[in-house]
TORVEX-258803 format. One record per residue (C-alpha): residue number from 0; residue in one letter; x, y, z. Coordinates in steps of 0.001 Angstrom, whole numbers. Each point is the difference from the previous one (the first is absolute). Example, Ala and Ser with C-alpha at 12.3 -4.5 7.8 and 13.67 -1.06 7.14 Angstrom:
2
+-----+------+---------+---------+---------+
:  nr : rest :      c1 :      c2 :      c3 :
+-----+------+---------+---------+---------+
:   0 :    a :   12300 :   -4500 :    7800 :
:   1 :    s :    1370 :    3440 :    -660 :
+-----+------+---------+---------+---------+
***
This chain:
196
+-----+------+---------+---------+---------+
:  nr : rest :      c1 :      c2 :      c3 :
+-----+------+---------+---------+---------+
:   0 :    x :  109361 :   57385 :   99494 :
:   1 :    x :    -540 :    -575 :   -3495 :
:   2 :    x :    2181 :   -3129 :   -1535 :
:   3 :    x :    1995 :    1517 :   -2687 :
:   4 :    x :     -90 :   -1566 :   -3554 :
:   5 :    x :    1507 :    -489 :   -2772 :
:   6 :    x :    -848 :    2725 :   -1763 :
:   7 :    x :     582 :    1822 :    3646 :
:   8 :    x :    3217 :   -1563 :     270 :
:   9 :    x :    1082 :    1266 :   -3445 :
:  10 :    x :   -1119 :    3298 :     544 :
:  11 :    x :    1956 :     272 :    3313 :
:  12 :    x :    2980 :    -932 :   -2346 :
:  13 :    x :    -591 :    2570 :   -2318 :
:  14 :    x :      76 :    2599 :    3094 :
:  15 :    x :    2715 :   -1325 :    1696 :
:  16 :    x :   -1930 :   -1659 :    1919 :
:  17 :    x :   -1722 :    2703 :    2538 :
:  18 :    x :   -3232 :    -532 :   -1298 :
:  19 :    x :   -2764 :   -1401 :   -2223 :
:  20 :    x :   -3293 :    1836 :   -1916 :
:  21 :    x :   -2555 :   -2882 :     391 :
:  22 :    x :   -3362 :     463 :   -2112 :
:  23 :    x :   -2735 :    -382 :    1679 :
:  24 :    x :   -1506 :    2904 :    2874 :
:  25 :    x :     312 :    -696 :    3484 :
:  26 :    x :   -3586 :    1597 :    1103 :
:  27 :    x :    1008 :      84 :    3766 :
:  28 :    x :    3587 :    1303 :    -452 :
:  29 :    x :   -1442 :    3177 :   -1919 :
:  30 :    x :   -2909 :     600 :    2349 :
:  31 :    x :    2615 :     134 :    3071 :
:  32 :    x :    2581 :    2273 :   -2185 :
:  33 :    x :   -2882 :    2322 :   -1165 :
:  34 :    x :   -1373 :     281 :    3756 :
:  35 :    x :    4179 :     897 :    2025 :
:  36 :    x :     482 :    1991 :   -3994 :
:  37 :    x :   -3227 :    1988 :    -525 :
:  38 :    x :    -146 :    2506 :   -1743 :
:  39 :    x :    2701 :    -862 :   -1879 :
:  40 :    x :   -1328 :   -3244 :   -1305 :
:  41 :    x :   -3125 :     260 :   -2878 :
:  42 :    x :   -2670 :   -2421 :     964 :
:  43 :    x :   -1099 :   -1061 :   -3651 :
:  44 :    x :    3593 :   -1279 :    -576 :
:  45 :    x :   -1362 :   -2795 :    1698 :
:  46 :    x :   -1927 :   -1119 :   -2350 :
:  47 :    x :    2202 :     668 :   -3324 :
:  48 :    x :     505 :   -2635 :   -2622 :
:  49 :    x :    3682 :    -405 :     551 :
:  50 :    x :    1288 :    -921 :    3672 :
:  51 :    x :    3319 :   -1304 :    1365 :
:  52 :    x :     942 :    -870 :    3827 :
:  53 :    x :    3558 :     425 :     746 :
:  54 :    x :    1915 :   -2414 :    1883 :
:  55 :    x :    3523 :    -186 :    1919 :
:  56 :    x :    2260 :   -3229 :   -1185 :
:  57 :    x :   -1648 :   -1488 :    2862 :
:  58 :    x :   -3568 :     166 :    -952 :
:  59 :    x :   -1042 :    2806 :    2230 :
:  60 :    x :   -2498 :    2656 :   -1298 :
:  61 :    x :    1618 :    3231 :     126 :
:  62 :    x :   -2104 :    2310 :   -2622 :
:  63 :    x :   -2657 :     470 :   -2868 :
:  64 :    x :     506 :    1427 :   -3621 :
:  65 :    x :   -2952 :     839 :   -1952 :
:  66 :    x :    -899 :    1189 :   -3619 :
:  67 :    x :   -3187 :    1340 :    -291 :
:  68 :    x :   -1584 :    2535 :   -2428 :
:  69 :    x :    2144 :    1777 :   -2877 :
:  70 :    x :    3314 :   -1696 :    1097 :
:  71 :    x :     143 :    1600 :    3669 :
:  72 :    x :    1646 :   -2241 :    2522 :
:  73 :    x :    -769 :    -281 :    3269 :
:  74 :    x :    3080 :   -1796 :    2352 :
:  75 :    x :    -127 :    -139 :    3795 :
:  76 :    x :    2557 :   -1762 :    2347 :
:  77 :    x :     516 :   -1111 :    3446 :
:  78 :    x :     946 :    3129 :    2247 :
:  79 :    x :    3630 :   -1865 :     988 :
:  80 :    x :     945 :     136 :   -3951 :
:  81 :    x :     -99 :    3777 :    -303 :
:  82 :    x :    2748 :    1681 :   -1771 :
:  83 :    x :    1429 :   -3668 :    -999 :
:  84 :    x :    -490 :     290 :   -3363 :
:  85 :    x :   -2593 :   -2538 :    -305 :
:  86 :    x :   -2217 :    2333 :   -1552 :
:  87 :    x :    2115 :     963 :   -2776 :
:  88 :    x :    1045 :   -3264 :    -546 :
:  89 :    x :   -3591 :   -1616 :    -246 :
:  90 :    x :   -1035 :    3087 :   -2206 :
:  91 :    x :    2508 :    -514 :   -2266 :
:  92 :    x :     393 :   -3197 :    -425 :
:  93 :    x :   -4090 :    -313 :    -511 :
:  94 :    x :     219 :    3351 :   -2985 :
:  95 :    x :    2624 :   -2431 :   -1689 :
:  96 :    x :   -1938 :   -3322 :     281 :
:  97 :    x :   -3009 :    2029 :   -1474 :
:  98 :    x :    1655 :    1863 :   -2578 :
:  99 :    x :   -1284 :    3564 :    1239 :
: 100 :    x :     970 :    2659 :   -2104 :
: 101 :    x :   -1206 :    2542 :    2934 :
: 102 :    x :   -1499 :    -384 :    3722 :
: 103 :    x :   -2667 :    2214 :    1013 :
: 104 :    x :     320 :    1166 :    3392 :
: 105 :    x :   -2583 :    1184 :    2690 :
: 106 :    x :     870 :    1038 :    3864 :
: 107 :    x :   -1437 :    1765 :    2729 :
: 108 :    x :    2383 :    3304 :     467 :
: 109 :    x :    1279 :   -1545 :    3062 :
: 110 :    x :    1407 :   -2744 :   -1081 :
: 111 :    x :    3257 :     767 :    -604 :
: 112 :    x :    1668 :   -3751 :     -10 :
: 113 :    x :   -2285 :     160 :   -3366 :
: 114 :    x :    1341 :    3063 :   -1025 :
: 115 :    x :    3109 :    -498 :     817 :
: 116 :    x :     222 :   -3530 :   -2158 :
: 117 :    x :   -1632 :    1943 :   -2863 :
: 118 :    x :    2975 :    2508 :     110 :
: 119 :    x :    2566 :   -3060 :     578 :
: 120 :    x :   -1479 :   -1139 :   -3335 :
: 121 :    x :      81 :    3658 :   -2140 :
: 122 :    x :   -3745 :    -241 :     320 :
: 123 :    x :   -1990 :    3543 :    1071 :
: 124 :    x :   -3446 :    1454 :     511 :
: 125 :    x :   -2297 :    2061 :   -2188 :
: 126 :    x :     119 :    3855 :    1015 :
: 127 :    x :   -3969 :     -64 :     -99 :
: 128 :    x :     690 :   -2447 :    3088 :
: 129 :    x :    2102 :    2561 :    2033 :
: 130 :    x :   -2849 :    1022 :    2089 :
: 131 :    x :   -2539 :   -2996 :     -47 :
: 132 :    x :     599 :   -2590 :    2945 :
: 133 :    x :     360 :   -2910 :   -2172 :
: 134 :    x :    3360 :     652 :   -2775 :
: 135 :    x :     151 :   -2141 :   -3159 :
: 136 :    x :    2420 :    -366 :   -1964 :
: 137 :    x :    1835 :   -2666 :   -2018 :
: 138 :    x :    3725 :   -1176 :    -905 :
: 139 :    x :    1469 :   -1977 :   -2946 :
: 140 :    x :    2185 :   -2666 :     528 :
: 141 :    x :    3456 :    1117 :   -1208 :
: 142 :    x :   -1691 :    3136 :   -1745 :
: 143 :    x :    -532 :    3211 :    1231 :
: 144 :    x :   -2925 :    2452 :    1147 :
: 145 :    x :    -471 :    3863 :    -783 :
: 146 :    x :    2114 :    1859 :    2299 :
: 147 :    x :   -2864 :    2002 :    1136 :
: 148 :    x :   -1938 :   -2845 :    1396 :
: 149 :    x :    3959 :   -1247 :    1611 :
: 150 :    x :      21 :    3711 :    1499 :
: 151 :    x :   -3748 :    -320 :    1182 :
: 152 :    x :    1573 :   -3247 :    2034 :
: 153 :    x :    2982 :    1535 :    1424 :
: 154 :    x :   -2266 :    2984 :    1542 :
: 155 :    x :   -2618 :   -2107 :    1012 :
: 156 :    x :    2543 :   -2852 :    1798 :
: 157 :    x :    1052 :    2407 :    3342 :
: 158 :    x :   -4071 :     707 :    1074 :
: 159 :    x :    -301 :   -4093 :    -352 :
: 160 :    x :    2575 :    -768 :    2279 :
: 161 :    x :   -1122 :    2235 :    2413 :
: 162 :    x :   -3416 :   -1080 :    -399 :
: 163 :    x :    1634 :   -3600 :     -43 :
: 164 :    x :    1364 :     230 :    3808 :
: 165 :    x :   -3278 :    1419 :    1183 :
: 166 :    x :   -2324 :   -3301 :   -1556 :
: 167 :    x :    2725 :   -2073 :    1363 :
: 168 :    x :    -405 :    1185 :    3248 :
: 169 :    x :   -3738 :   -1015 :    -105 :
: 170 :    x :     912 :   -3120 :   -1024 :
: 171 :    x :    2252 :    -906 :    2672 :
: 172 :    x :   -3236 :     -33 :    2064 :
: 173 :    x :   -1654 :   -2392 :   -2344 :
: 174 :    x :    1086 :   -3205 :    2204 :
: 175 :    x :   -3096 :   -2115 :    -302 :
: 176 :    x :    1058 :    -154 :   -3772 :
: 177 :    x :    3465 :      22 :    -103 :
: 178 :    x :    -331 :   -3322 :    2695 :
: 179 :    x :   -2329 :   -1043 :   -2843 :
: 180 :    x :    1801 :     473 :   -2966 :
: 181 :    x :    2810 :   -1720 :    1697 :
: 182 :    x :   -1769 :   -2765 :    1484 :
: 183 :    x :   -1222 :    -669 :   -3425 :
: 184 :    x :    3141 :     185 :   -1860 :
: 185 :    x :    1804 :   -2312 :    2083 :
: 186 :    x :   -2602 :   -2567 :     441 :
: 187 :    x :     745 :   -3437 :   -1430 :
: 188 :    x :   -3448 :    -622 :   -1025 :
: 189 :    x :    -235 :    -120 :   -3830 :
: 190 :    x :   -3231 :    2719 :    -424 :
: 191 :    x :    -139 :    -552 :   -3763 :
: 192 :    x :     143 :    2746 :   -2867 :
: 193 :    x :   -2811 :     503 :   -2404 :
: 194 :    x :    1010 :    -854 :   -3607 :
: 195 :    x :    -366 :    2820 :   -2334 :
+-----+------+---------+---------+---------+
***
């Protein structure tokens, strides 16, 4: 477990108190959520300039957020926390800390939590993308995006959820890392995070 800080502390204020963006990248807590998440996860996030590891109220690690080249972000969480709005929460309270006029976005076409958080935030996906495996895209905090790249989204959203249940059924065979991932998450050893 990681003890929580004061600047921690006040960021789990800020949230309401479900959980904190620490600076810093936790080497092994990517690693394990790149080997249960691939190919969902890009490997040279890892090594991007700006890193945060995202912690319960208790001090647990629970995720990743990344910003790496041209203002795409990279955010990965604990399997438990899917669909509990951690995501969105960390995303946007990280565009508003940075002052980011727009958020690039890249995904595999199967990843349709990502896709489905990019529509959740009026974000969508360039129609040269339609047909290529990886989509990008962007979204504007509190703006807007051409409706042809919103439309491009909507058509592309039904494949990825299909696509979706099919990884995740591949994934429920991944025990070795899952029993990693949570061994590591819960352990009350202090690993360290690299200052970036």
């Amino acid at each position: 477990m990681y003890v929580l800080d004061h600047i921690a502390i006040s960021i789990l204020e800020a949230t309401g108190g479900s959980f904190a963006l620490v600076p810093g990248r936790d080497k092994k807590l990517y690693e394990l959520l790149y080997k249960l998440y691939h190919p969902f996860l890009m490997r040279q996030h890892m090594n991007a300039n700006t890193q945060y590891t995202i912690l319960d109220k208790t001090g647990k690690r629970i995720g990743v957020l990344s910003r790496g080249r041209s203002d795409f972000i990279q955010l990965a969480l604990i399997p438990e926390l899917r669909g509990s709005g951690v995501s969105e929460k960390a995303l946007t309270q990280f565009v508003k800390k940075n002052k980011m006029e727009r958020v690039n976005w890249a995904t595999h076409w199967d990843n349709y939590p990502s896709l489905y958080l990019l529509d959740r935030l009026n974000g969508g996906i360039f129609e040269a993308c339609l047909n290529l495996q990886n989509k990008e895209g962007f979204y504007r905090p509190g703006g807007s995006v051409p409706d042809s790249m919103r439309d491009t989204l909507k058509k592309i959203l039904p494949k990825a959820k299909t696509g979706f249940k099919t990884w995740e059924k591949k994934v429920a065979k991944r025990v070795k890392e899952k029993k990693e991932l949570t061994d590591y998450v819960n352990s009350k050893d202090y690993v360290g995070y690299d200052k970036i």
